[in-house]
C-alpha positions in Angstrom: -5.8 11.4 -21.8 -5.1 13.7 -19.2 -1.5 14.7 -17.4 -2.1 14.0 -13.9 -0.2 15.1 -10.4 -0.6 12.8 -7.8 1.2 12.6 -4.5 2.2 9.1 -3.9 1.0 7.7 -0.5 1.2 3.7 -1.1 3.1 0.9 -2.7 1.8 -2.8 -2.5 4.1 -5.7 -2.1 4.5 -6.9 -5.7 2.1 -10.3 -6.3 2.6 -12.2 -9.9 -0.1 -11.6 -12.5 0.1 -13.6 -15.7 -0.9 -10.4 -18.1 1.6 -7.9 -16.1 4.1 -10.0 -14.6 4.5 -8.2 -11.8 1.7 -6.3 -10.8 2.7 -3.3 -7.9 -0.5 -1.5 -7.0 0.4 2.6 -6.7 -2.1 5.0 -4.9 -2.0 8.5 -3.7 -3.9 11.8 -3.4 -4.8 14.4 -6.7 -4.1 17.8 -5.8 -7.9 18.3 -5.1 -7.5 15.4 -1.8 -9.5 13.0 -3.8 -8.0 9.8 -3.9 -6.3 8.1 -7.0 -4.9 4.2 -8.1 -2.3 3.6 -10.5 -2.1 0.4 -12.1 -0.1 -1.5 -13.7 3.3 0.3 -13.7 6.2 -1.7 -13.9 7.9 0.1 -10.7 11.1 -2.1 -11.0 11.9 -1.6 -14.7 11.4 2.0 -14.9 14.8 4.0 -14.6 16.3 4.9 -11.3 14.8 8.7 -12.3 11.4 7.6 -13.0 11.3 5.8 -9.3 9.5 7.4 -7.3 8.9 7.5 -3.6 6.1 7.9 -0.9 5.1 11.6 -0.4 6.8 12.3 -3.9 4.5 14.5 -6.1 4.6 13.0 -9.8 3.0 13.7 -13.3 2.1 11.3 -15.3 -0.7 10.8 -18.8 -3.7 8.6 -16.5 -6.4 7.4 -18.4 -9.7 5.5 -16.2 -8.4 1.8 -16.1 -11.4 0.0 -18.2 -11.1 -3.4 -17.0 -11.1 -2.3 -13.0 -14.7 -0.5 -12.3 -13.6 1.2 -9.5 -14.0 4.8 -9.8 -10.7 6.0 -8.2 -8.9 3.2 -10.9 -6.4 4.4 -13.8 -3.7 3.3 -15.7 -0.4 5.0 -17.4 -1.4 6.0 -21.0 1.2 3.6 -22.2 3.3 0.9 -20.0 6.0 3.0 -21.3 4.9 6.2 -20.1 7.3 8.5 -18.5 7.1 9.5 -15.0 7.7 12.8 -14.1 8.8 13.0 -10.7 8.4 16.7 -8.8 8.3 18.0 -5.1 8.8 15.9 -2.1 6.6 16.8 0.6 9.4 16.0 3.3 8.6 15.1 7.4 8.7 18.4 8.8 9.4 17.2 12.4 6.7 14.6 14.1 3.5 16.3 12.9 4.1 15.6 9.3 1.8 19.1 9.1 1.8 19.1 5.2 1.4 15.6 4.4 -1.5 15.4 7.3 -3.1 18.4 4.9 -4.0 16.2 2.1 -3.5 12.5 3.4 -6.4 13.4 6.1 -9.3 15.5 4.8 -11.4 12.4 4.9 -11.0 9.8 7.9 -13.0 7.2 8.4 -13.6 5.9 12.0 -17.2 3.8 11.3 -16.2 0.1 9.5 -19.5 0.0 8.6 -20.2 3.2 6.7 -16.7 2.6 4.6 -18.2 -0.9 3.7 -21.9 0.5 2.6 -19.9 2.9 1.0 -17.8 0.4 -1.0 -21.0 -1.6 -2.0 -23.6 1.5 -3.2 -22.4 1.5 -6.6 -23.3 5.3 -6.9 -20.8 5.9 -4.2 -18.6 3.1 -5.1 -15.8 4.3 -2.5 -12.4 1.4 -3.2 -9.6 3.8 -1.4 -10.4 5.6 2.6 -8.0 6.8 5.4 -9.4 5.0 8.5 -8.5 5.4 12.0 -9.3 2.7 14.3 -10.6 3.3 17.9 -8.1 0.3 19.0 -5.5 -1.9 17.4 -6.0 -5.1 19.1 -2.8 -7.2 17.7 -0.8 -7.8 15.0 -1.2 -11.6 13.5 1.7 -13.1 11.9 0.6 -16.0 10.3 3.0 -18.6 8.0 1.8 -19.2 4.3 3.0 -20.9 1.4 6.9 -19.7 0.7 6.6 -20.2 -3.3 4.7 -18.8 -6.0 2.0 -20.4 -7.8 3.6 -22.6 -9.8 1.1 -22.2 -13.1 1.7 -18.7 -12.5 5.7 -18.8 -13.4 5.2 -21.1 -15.8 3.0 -18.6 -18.0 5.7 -15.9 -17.5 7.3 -15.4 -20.8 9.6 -12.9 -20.5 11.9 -11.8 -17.3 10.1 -8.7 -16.8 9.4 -10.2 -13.1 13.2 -11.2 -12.4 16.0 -8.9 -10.9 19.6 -9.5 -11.5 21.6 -11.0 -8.3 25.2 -10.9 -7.5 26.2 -13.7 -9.9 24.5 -12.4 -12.5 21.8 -14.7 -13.1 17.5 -14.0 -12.7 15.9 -14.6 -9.4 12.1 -14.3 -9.1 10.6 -11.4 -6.7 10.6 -12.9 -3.3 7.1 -13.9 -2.0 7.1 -13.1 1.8 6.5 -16.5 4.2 4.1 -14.6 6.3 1.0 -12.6 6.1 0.7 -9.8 8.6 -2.8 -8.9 9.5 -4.1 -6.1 12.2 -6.4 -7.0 14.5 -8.9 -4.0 15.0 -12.0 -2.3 16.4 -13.8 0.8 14.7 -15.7 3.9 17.6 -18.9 1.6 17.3 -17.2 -1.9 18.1 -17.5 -3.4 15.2 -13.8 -5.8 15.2 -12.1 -7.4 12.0 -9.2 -8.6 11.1 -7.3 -6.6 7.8 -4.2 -8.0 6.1 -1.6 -5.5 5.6 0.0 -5.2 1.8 2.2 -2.3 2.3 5.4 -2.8 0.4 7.4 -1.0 3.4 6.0 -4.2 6.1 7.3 -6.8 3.3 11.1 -4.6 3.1 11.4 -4.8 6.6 11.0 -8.4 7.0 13.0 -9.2 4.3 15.8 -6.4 5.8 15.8 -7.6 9.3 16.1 -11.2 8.4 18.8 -10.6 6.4 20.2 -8.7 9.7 19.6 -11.6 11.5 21.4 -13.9 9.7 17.9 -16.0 8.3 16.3 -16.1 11.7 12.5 -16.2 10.9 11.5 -15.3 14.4 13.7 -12.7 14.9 12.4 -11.0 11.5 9.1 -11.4 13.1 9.3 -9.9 16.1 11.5 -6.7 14.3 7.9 -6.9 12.3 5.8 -6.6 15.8 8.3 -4.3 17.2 7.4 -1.3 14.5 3.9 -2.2 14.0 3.0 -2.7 17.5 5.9 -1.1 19.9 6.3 1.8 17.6 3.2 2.7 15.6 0.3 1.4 18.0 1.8 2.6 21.3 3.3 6.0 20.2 2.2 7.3 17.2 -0.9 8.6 15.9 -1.7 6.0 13.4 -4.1 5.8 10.8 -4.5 3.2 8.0 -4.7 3.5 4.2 -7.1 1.1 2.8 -8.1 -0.4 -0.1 -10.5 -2.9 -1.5 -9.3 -5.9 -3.8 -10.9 -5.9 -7.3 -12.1 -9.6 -7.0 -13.8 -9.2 -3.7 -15.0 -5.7 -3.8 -18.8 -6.5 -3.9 -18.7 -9.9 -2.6 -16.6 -10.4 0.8 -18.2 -8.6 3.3 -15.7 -6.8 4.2 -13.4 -5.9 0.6 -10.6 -3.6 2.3 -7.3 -4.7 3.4 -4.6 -2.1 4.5 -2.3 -1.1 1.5 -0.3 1.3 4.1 0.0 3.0 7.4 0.1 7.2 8.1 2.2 7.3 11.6 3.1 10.9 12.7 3.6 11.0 16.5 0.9 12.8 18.4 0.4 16.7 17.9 1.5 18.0 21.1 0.1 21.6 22.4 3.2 23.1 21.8 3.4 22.0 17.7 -0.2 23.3 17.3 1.5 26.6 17.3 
C-alpha cells in the first residue's frame, strides 16, 4: 500500500460493469511523468470534496490492480478510500506551460512503435500521449440507445442511478453515438480510434439539451469542437489507452481516453 499523487489527465464516459456498477476509468501522470490508471472509483458517489477534476493533483492509498495485467493499472486500497484532493495546475494562458511539463515528456508520433510497444510484454506500454501527423475526420456513427439489458438486470443495488428532479432513480445515460477520429501517424500508417473521453459525451449530452433534443444539432456542436476548434487551431495531441479485453489481440488495442489542446506556442510565449 502506498499513498500516491497523481495529477488527473482523463476521465472515461462511465460504461456498466456487473461487479462495479459503474465502472469510470481515471488516469493521469505520477509526479515522476510516468503514467498511472485508477480503477474502479466510484466517481459519482464520492462526496462533492472528494471529486476531483482534470489537472487536479490528488493523493490517494493505490495498490497494483491484480486482476488487470497492465503495468500502469491500480486500484484504491479500499472502494471507500478517501481522496485527497491538492493543487490545481490551472491554464496559464494558451500554452498550458505547466501542464505541457508533465502531460508531454513522452509523445508518440509512430502508430506502429506504440502498438509493438503494447504487445512486448516486457515493455507492456497500455497508456501514451500521441500526436498525429493529420486528423483526417471525425466519424459520428449511431449505436444502440439502451444498455445491455442482462447487464441492468444483474445490478443489485442503485449504486449506478442518480436522483432526478422528481425524485426518483434514472440510469447513467448511454450516449446514441460513438465518435471516432479518423487519423494518420508521420509514417502513414491511418486508423480509425474511438474517443471515450467523458468531456466528448458532456458535451453532447449539454448541447442537446441546448437544442431542445435535436440530435443533429448536438452533433454538429460535437464536430464543431473536435474538428473546428481542436484540429484547425490548436495544438492537439491525444491521450490513449488500450482496453483490457483487446490489449494483446486487436491489432490495434488503443482508443483515445482524452484530448491535450493548447493553442500553438507562438514566438512571442516562448519567452
Amino acid at each position: 500500500m502506498a499513498r500516491t499523487k497523481v495529477l488527473i489527465t482523463v476521465k472515461t464516459y462511465p460504461s456498466l460493469s456487473p461487479k462495479y456498477d459503474e465502472l469510470v476509468c481515471t488516469a493521469g501522470f505520477r509526479e515522476d511523468g510516468r503514467w498511472i490508471r485508477i480503477y474502479p472509483i466510484p466517481f459519482r458517489k464520492k462526496s462533492y470534496s472528494q471529486q476531483y477534476s482534470k489537472y487536479q493533483w490528488i493523493e490517494v492509498d493505490l495498490v497494483k490492480n491484480k486482476s488487470d495485467f497492465r503495468k500502469e493499472s491500480f486500484r484504491p486500497v479500499s472502494i471507500d478510500s478517501e481522496i485527497n484532493i491538492l493543487d490545481t495546475i490551472k491554464a496559464d494562458g494558451d500554452s498550458w506551460k505547466e501542464r505541457r511539463k508533465i502531460a508531454l515528456q513522452k509523445v508518440y508520433t509512430d502508430l506502429k512503435k506504440l502498438i509493438g510497444e503494447a504487445k512486448d510484454n516486457s515493455i507492456g506500454t497500455s497508456l501514451a500521449v500521441f500526436k498525429p501527423a493529420e486528423i483526417k475526420k471525425l466519424e459520428i456513427k449511431e449505436v444502440s440507445r439502451e444498455w445491455d439489458q442482462k447487464k441492468l438486470q444483474k445490478m443489485q443495488q442503485c449504486n449506478l442511478f442518480e436522483m432526478n428532479n422528481e425524485g426518483k432513480f434514472e440510469v447513467v445515460k448511454k450516449l446514441p453515438y460513438k465518435f471516432s477520429y479518423k487519423l494518420i501517424d508521420e509514417n502513414g500508417v491511418e486508423s480509425t480510434m474511438m474517443i471515450e473521453d467523458w468531456e466528448i459525451g458532456q458535451l453532447y449530452w449539454n448541447s442537446l439539451k441546448r437544442h431542445n433534443g435535436d440530435e443533429k444539432k448536438a452533433c454538429a456542436d460535437v464536430r464543431k469542437k473536435y474538428m473546428d476548434d481542436f484540429v484547425k487551431t490548436k495544438d492537439l495531441y491525444l491521450f490513449l489507452g488500450t482496453t483490457l479485453v483487446h490489449h494483446n489481440t486487436a491489432p490495434n488495442p488503443f482508443v483515445i481516453i482524452g484530448t491535450f489542446h493548447p493553442k500553438h506556442i507562438s514566438q512571442t510565449s516562448l519567452f
